[in-house]
Every structure is written in structure tokens, then in C-alpha cells.
C-alpha positions in Angstrom: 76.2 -37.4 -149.1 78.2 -35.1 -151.2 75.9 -35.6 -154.0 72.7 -34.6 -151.9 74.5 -31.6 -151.2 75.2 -30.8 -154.8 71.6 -31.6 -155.9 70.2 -29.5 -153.2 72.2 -26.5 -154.0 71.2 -27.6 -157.8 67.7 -27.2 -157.0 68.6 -23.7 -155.0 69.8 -22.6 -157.6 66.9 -23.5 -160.2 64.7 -22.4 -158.3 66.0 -18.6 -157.2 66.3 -16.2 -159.7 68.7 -15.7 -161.3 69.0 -11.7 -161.0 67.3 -9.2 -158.1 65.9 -7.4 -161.1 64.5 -10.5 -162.4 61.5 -9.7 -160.0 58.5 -7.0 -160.9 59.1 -5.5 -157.0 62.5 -4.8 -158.1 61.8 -3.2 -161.2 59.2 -1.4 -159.6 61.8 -0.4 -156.6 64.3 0.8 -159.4 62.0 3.3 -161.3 61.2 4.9 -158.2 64.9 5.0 -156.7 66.2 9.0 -156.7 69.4 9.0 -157.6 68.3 6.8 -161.2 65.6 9.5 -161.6 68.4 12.5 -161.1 70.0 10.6 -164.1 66.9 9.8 -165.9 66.3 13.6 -165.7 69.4 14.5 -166.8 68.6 11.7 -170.2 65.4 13.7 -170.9 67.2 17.1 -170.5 69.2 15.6 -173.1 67.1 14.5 -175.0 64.9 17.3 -175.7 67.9 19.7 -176.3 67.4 21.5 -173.1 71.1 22.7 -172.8 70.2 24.6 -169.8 68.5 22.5 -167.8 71.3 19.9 -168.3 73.6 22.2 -166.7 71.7 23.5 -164.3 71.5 19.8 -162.5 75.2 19.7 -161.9 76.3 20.7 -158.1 78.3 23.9 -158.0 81.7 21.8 -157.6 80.8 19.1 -160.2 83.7 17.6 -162.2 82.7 16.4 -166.0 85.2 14.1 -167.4 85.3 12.6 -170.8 88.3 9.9 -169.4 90.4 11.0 -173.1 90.5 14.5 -172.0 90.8 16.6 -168.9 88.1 17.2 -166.9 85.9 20.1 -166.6 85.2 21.3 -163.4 82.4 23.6 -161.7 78.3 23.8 -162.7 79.6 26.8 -164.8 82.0 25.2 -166.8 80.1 22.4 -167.7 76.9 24.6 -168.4 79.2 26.2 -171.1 80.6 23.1 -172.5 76.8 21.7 -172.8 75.8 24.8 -174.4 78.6 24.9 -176.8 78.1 21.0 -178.2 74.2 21.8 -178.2 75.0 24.5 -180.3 75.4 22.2 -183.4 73.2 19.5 -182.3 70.3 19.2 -184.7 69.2 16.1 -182.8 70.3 13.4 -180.3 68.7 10.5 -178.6 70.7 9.1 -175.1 69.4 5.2 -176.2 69.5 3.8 -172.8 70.4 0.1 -173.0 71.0 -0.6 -168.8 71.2 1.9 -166.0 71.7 0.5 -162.0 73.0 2.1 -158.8 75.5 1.0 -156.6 75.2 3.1 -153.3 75.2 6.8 -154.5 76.9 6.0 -157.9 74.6 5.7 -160.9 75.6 3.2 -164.0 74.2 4.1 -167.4 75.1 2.1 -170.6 73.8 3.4 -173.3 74.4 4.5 -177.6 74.0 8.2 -178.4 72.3 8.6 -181.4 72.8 12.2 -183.2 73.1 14.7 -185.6 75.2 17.0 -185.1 76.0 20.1 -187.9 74.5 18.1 -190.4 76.3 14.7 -189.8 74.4 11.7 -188.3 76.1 9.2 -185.7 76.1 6.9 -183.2 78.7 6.1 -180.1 77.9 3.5 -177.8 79.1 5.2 -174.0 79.1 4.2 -170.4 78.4 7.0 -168.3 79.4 6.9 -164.4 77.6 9.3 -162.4 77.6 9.9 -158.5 74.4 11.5 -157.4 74.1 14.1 -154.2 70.8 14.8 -153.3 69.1 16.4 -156.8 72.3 17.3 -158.4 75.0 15.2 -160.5 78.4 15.4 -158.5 80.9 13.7 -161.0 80.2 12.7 -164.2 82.4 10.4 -166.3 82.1 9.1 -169.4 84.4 6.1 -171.2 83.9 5.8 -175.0 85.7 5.5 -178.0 86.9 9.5 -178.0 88.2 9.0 -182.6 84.8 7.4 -183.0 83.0 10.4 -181.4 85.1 12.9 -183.5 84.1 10.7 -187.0 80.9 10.0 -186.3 80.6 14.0 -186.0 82.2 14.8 -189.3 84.8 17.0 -187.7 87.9 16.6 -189.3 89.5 17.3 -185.8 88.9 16.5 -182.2 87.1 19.7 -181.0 88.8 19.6 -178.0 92.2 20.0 -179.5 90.3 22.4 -181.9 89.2 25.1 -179.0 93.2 24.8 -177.5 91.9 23.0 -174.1 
């Protein structure tokens, strides 16, 4: 008896698969969800250097936090902070790897690719974003804060280096 069981929920288990996004509905489903394109936008804002527009998607009482630092708070704040680290960015490329959503929070693992004041690098982040209607709420970002700082040439973190 006890090994029907097991066989059947053997076979269960074959035979489901073995992730929701396994399925072309649920691929289809995520592309299309709002809260992953409010990221995605953000990405391509990114992406194409359009320091502006990547600050202008943040809500008014939006809180940016790199976890190794304090955060920044309010669309204005962050708007600057953008503006100042496009200011020597000669390139980058947000090289998403996985993004999901659980309820209004938004999961992005990705590398940045970049060049920044003549130095090329590459920091692999995850990136935690809560989503409220078309704007990004919170924003926070866990990586490897010395790695970011090398793989920009600066001899300093930039942070400690503007007396934040």
C-alpha cells in the first residue's frame, strides 16, 4: 500500500512541471505583468543612459538603498544621485539573468556591465524593487560594494569620497 502511494506521487511528480514558468502561458503571463514592465522600463532607461528618465520613474517618497550605504530618499535625491554616476558612464548594460514578482515586489538578478570614466567592469547585483502603480517605491540593491569601487577604477569609494 505504501508503495502505491509513493509511485503515484512518483508519477505526479514526473509528470507536473517542475516550475510555473516552465509553461509558454506563464512566460507569456510574465512579460505582460505591470509591475515587471515598470522594472523592465526602468532596465532600458538604464540602459540607454537616460539619467532622467530613470529618475523620473521613482514616486516622490522613494527610498534608494545600496544595503552598504545609507539610503537615499525622495524622487529628487535619487534623480541627482542617477545624474551624478551617469555623469561618468561611457556605457553600461543591466544583463538581466532572472527577474520575478512576488505580490507588488519585483526580483531582478542580474550583472552590470560598464564603463565608467574610462574603466571597464562588471558587478553581478540583485536588485529588490517594490512597484506602486507606474513608479518604483523602494529600491534596494545587495552586491559586493569593494568590487563596485575596483571594477570602477576609483581609488576610493565615491560615497566616502562626496562626505555622505
Amino acid at each position: 500500500m505504501r508503495f502505491g502511494m509513493l509511485a503515484a506521487a512518483l508519477m505526479a511528480a514526473i509528470s507536473a512541471p517542475a516550475f510555473a514558468g516552465d509553461s509558454p502561458q506563464q512566460e507569456k503571463s510574465m512579460a505582460k505583468d505591470p509591475k515587471i514592465a515598470v522594472v523592465e522600463r526602468q532596465i532600458e532607461a538604464w540602459n540607454t543612459r537616460d539619467w532622467a528618465g530613470a529618475g523620473a520613474m521613482f514616486a516622490d517618497d522613494a527610498v534608494l538603498h545600496s544595503m552598504m550605504i545609507e539610503p537615499i530618499n525622495g524622487q529628487k535625491a535619487i534623480a541627482e544621485r542617477i545624474a551624478q554616476l551617469g555623469d561618468g558612464t561611457e556605457s553600461i548594460k543591466l544583463d538581466v539573468r532572472n527577474i520575478g514578482r512576488v505580490g507588488d515586489v519585483v526580483f531582478i538578478e542580474r550583472v552590470d556591465r560598464f564603463v565608467y570614466k574610462g574603466h571597464a567592469g562588471a558587478v553581478p547585483v540583485v536588485g529588490v524593487l517594490e512597484v506602486e502603480g507606474d513608479k518604483i517605491k523602494a529600491w534596494r540593491e545587495y552586491y559586493d560594494r569593494a568590487m563596485l569601487v575596483r571594477e570602477m577604477g576609483l581609488s576610493e569609494d565615491f560615497h566616502k569620497a562626496e562626505g555622505e
